[in-house]
C-alpha positions in Angstrom: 155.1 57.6 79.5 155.1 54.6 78.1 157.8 53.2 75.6 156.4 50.3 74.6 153.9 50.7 71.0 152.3 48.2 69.1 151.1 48.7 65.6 149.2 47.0 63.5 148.3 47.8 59.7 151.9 49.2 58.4 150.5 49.9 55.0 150.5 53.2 52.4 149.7 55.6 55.7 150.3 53.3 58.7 154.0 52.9 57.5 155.0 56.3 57.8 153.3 57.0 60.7 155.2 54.1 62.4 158.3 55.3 60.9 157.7 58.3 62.9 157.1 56.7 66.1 160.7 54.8 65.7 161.7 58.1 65.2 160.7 59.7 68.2 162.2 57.0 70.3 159.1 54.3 70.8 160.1 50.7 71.3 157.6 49.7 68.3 156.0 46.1 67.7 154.6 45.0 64.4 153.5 42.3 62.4 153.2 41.3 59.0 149.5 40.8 56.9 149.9 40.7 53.2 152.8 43.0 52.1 156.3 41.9 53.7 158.1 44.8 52.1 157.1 47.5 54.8 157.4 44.9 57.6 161.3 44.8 56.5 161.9 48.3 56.1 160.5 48.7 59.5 162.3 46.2 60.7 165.6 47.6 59.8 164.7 50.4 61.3 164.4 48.8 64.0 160.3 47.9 64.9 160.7 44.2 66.6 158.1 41.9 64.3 156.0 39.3 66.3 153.5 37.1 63.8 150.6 38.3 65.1 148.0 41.2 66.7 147.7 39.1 69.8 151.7 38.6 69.9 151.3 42.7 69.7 148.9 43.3 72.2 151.0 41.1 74.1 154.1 43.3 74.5 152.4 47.1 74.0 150.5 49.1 76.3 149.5 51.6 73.4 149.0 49.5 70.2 147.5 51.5 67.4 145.8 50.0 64.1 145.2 51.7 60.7 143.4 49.3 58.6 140.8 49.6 55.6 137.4 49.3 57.4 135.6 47.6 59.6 135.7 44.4 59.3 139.2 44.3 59.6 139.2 46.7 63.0 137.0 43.9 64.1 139.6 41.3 63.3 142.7 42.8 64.5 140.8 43.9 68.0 138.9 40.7 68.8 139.3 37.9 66.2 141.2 34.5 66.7 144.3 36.1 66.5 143.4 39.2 67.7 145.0 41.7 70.0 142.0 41.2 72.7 143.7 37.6 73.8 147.2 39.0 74.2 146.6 42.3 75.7 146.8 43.3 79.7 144.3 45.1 81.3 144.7 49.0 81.0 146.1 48.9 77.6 144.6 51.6 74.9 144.3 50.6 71.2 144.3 53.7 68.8 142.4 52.9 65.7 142.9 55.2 63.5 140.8 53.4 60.3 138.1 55.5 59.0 135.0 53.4 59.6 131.4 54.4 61.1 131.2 55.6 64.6 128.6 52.9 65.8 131.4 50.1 64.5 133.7 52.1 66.8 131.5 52.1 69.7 130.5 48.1 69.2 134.1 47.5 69.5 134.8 49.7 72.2 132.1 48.2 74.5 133.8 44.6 73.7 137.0 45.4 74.4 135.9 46.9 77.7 135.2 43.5 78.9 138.3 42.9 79.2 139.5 46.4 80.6 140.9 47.5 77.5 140.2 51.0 76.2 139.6 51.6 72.3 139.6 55.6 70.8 138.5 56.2 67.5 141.3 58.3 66.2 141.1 59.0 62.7 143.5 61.0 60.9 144.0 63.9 58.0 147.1 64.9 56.0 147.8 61.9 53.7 151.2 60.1 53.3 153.0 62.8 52.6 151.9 64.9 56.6 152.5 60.6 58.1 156.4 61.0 56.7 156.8 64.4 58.7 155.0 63.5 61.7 152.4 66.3 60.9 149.1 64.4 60.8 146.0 66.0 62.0 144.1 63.4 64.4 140.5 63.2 65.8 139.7 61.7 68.9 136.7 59.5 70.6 137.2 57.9 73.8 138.1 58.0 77.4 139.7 61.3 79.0 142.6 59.2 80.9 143.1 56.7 78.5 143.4 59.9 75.7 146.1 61.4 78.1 147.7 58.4 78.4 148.3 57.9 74.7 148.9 61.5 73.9 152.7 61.5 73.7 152.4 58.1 71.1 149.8 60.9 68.9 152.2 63.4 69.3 154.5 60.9 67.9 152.6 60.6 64.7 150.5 63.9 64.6 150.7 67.9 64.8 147.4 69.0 65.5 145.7 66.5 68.2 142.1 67.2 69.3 139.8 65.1 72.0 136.7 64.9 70.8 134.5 63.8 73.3 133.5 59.6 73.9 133.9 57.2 71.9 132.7 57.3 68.0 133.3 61.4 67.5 136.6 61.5 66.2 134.9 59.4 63.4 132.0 61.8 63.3 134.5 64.3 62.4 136.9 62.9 59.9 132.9 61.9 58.2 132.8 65.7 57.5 136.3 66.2 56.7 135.8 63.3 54.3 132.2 64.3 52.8 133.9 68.0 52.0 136.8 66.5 50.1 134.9 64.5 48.2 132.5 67.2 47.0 135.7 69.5 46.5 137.8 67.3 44.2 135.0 66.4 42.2 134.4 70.2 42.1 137.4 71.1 40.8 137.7 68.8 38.3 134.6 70.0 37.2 136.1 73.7 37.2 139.3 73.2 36.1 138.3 71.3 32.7 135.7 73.7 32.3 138.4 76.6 32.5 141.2 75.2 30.3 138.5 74.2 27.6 137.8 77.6 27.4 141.2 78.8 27.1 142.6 79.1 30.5 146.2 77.7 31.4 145.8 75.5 34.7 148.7 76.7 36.5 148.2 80.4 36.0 144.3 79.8 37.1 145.4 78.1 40.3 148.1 80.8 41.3 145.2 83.2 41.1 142.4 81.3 42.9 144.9 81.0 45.9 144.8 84.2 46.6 141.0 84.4 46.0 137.9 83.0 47.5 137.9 79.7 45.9 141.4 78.8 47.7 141.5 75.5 49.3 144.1 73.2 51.0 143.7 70.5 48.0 144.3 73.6 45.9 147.1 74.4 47.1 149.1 71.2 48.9 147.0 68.6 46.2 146.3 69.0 42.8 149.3 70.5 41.7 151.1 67.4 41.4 148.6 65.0 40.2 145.4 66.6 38.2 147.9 69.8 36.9 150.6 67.0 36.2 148.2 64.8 34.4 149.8 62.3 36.9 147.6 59.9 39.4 149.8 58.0 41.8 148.3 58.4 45.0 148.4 59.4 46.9 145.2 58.4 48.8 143.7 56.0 46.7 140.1 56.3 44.9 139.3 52.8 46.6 140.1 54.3 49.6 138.1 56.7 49.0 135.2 55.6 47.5 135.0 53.4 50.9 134.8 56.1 52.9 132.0 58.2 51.0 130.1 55.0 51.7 130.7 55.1 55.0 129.3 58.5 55.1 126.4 57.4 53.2 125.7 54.9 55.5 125.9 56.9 58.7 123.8 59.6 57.3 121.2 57.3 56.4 121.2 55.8 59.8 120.5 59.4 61.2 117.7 60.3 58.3 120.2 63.3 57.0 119.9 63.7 52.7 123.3 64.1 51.2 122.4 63.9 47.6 126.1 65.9 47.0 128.1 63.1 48.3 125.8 60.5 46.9 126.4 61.9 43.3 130.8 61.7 44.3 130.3 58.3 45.6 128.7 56.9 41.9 131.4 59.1 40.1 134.2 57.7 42.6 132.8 54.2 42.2 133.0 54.9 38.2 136.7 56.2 38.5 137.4 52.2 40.6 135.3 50.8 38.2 137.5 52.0 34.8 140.7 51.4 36.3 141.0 53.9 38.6 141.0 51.9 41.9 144.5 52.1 42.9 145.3 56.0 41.5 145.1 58.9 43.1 140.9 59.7 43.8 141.8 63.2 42.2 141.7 60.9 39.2 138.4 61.0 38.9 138.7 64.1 36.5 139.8 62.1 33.7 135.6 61.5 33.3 135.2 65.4 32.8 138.7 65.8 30.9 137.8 62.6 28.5 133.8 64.4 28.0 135.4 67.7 27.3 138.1 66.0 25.0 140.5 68.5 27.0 143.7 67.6 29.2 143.5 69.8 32.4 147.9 69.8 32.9 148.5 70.7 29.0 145.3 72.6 27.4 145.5 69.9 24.6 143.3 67.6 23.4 142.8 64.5 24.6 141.5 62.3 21.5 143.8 61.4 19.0 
């Protein structure tokens, strides 16, 4: 097994999840992009920092990248400075971005020019399942070059699953994110609907977790943000707005109607649009709480 990890996009999720490698005893690379303040906590815990992805690609034989989208997979993998001119033959870049599979599969097939193997490897759990170690990962790509990077998942992740070549780890975390989407928005919906009518939040959610309506945002989610009145992601509404779009698009591309997650990306692009951008995407129930003139986490109004 190899030692030697290079990562690339140490943001809200990628930190953590790099954290956890140092943990588990990887020799981790890194290097900065906008934000210096995660590059230095890593580096005190001891990640080495290089300046860029090809000075990663250089030193790693399993570099993985968690970035926003495409576009930026696209850079980090095979721009000017991009991990494609620094990295040997046989290394395996895990991207675990959330971005459609046919981006995956474009960048796959360019980076196997140069004898470099790229899985799709999105992940589920949050920030708060990245500081434990206890994310939940999809996999698209090569059978060797998944066995090969198993131990720097297992590093990161709990619950690791190959899905077949590469592109259907994205398919996957597609549904996973086309579910949560509709749910959230459904339980804002259900939750102002109940305390308007008298209901107190708290008691209504101990009840529906031990009915048919329980749920994991139910139960590991909402409890701290929409019954708290409090929206700090969190995984942010921009975040993911961008992947209900990335749905959209895909599902378009394969002629499949989704008019639920159509009607969660406009309210999700509402929630960016009025501020919401950067809190929690549970925080689109302030549209139903602010209709309703209702606060979900108190039961009072929300007018003055």
């Amino acid at each position: 097994m190899s030692k030697n990890v290079g990562f690339v996009g140490v943001g809200t999720i990628g930190e953590p999840m790099a954290a956890s490698l140092l943990r588990n005893g990887f020799q981790l690379t890194i290097c900065p992009h906008t934000n210096l303040e995660p590059v230095e906590r890593l580096r005190a815990l001891g990640a080495h920092v290089v300046a860029s992805p090809r000075d990663v690609g250089a030193v790693s034989d399993v570099i993985v990248t968690c970035v926003p989208n495409s576009p930026q997979v696209d850079e980090v993998c095979l721009g000017p400075n991009g991990i494609v001119l620094g990295a040997r033959p046989g290394t395996v870049i895990l991207d675990a971005s959330t971005i459609a599979p046919t981006e995956s599969q474009r960048i796959a097939a360019a980076l196997k020019l140069r004898d470099i193997d790229f899985m799709d490897c999105p992940m589920s759990g949050g920030p708060a399942r990245a500081k434990t170690g206890e994310l939940t990962f999809m996999v698209g790509g090569d059978a060797a070059a998944f066995e090969k990077a198993l131990p720097v998942l297992q590093g990161m992740g709990k619950s690791i699953t190959h899905m077949g070549e590469v592109g259907s780890g994205e398919v996957v975390k597609l549904v996973n994110q086309a579910i949560l989407a509709s749910l959230m928005i459904g339980m804002a919906e259900a939750f102002t609907m109940g305390v308007k009518a008298g209901g107190d939040a708290m008691k209504m959610r101990e009840v529906i977790l031990k009915a048919t309506g329980a749920n994991f945002l139910l139960e590991n989610w909402i409890k701290d943000r929409m019954l708290k009145d409090d929206y700090t992601p969190g995984f942010a509404t921009k975040l993911m707005q961008k992947d209900v779009g990335v749905v959209l698009e895909t599902a378009a591309k394969l002629g499949v109607p989704m008019m639920l997650t159509g009607l969660a990306f406009q309210l999700f692009e509402l929630s960016e649009g009025h501020g919401g951008s950067a809190m929690d995407y549970s925080a689109v129930a302030r549209f139903y709480q602010d209709a309703a003139d209702i606060t979900i986490a108190s039961g009072k109004k929300r007018k003055s």
